[in-house]
Legacy VTK file of the C-alpha trace (Angstrom):
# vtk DataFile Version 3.0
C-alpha trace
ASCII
DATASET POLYDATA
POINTS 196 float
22.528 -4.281 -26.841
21.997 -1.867 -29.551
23.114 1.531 -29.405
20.518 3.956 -30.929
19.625 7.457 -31.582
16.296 8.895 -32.242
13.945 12.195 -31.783
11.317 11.798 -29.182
7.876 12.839 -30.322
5.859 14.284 -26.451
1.816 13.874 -27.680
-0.738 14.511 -25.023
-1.135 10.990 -25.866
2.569 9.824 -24.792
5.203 9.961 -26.707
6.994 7.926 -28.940
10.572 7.749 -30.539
11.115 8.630 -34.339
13.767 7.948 -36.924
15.563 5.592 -34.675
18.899 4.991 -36.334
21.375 1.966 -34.901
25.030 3.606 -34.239
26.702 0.287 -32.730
26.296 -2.876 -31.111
27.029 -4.102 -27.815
26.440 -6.644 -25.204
22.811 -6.617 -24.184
22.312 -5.410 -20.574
21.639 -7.416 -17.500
18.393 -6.379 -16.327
19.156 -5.201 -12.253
16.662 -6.729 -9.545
14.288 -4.100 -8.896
12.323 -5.686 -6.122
9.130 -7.417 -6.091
6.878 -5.594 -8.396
3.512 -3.939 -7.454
0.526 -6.255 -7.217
-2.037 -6.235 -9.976
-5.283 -7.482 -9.416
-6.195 -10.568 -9.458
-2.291 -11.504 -7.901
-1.870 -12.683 -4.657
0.025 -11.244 -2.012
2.475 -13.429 -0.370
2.018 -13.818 3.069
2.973 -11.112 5.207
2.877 -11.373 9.207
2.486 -8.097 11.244
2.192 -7.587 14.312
-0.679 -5.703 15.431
-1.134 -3.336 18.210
-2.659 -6.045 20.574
0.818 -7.889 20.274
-0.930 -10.755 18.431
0.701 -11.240 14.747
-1.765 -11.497 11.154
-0.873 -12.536 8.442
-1.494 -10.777 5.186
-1.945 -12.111 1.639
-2.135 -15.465 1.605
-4.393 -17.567 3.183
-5.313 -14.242 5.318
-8.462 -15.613 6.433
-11.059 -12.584 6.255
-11.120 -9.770 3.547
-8.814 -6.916 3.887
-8.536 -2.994 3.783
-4.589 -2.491 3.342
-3.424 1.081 4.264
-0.308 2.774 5.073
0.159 5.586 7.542
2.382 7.115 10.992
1.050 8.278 14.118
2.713 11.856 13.814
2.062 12.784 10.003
1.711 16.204 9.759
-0.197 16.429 6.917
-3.767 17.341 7.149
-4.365 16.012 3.661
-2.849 12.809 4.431
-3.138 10.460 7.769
-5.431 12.452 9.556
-7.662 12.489 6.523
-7.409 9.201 6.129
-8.041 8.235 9.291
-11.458 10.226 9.105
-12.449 8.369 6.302
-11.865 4.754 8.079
-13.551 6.354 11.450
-16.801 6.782 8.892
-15.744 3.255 6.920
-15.779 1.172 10.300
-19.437 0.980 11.298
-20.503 -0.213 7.650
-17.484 -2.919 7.595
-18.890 -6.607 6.344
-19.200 -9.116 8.890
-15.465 -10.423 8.937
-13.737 -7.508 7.151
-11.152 -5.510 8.167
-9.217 -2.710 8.114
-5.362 -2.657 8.644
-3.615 0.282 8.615
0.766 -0.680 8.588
2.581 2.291 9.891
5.076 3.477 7.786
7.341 4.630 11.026
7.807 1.204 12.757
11.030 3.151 14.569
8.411 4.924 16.555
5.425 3.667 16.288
5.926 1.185 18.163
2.935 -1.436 19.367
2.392 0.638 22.518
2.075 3.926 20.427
-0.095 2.342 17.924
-2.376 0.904 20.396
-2.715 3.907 22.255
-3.645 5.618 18.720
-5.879 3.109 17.988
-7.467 4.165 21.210
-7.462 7.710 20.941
-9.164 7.141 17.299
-11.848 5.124 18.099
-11.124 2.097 16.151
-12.403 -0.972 17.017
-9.861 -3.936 17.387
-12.349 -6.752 15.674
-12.660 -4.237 12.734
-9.374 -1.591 12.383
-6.043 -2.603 13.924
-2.735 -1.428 13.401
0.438 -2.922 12.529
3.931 -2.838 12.019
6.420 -4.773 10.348
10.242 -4.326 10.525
11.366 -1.831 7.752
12.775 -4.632 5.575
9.636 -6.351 5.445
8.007 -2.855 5.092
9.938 -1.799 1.944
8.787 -5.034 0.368
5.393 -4.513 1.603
5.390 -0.983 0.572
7.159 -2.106 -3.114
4.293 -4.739 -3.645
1.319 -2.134 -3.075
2.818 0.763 -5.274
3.722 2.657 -2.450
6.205 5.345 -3.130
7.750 6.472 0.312
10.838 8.763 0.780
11.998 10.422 4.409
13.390 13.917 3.882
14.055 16.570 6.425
12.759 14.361 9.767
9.546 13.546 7.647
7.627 10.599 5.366
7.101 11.711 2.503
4.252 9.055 1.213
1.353 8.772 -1.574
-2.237 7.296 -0.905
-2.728 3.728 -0.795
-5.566 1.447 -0.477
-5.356 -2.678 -1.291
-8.566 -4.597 -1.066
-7.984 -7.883 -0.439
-10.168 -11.365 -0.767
-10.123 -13.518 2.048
-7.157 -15.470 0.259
-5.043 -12.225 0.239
-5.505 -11.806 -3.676
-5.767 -7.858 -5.057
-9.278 -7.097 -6.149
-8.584 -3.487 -6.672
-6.334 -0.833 -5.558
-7.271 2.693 -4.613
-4.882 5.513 -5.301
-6.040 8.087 -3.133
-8.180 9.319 -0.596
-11.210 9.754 -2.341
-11.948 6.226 -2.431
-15.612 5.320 -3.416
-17.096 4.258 -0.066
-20.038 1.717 -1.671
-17.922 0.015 -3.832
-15.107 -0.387 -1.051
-17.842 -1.780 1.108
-19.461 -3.997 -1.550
-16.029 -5.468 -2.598
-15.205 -6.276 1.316
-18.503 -8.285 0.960
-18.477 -9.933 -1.786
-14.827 -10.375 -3.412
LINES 1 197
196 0 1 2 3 4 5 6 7 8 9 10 11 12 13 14 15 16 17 18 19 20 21 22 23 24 25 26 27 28 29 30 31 32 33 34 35 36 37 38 39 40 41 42 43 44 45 46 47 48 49 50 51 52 53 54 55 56 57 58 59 60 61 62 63 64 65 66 67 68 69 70 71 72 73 74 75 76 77 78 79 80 81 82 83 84 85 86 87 88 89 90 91 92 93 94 95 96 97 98 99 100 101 102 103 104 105 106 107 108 109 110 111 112 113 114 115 116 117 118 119 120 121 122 123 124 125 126 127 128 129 130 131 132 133 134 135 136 137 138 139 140 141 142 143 144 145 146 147 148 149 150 151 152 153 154 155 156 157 158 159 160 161 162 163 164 165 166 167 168 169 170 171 172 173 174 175 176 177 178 179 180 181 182 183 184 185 186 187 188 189 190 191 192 193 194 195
């Protein structure tokens, strides 16, 4: 509940505050529910059903069952750099997927993409339903989803404005890593969806 001033000292390090000086006192603050916080590894993700494109529902996180590649996409991104890449790089991932491994990709449009569109997606990509299938989740349940894998998603103008996201997860649905962006090393994806 202190009331402060100080200088803020920007290093290429970080920065830092300097000759902090207490002008007044106050109650402290309540800190505001934020939402569930991102996953770290080694944390578990609470079980999550989607459904998939089949119509059948999974369940994520715990007690999952078989070791996980988490994604995020939508059927009609427009950026090259972004879902279509993506998907390129889980056409070349699904051949070299560990027995019971698999990839889901949650669409981050669940207003459209709806289980027909996703299926026929998953169709016109190639991906095999024992290996890759996509899901959707209601966009409550995807805003928590999104919130526990880092996900930063905004719409603006008509569009989804989204980052790069990749969970793996062991076959009790806790995080052993998570990937950033596209450029994902393929070995070490493949050896962790082995192994744990």
């Amino acid at each position: 509940g202190d009331r402060i001033i100080a200088r803020m000292h920007v290093a290429e390090n970080g920065a830092l505050l300097q000759k902090i000086r207490v002008t007044g006192h106050g109650p402290a603050p309540k800190v505001a529910d934020q939402g569930p916080l991102p996953l770290r590894s080694g944390q578990l993700l609470p079980a999550t059903p989607v459904q998939v494109s089949s119509g059948d529902t999974i369940s994520l996180g715990a007690d999952q069952g078989g070791r996980v590649l988490l994604t995020f996409l939508y059927t009609t991104c427009p950026m090259p750099d972004y879902c279509p890449a993506m998907v390129g790089r889980l056409k070349q991932l699904q051949p070299d997927l560990p027995k019971g491994a698999k990839v889901v990709a949650v669409t981050l449009d669940p207003e459209h993409d709806t289980l027909e569109v996703l299926d026929a997606f998953a169709s016109q990509v190639g991906a095999d339903p024992k290996r890759w299938v996509f899901a959707r989740v209601e966009q409550a349940a995807l805003e928590t989803l999104a919130m526990r894998a880092a996900l930063s998603v905004m719409r603006e103008g008509g569009q989804i404005l989204h980052g790069h996201r990749f969970l793996v997860l062991d076959t009790d649905g806790t995080l052993i890593e998570r990937y950033d962006d596209n450029r994902w090393p393929t070995e070490r994806v493949l050896q962790q969806l082995a192994t744990g």
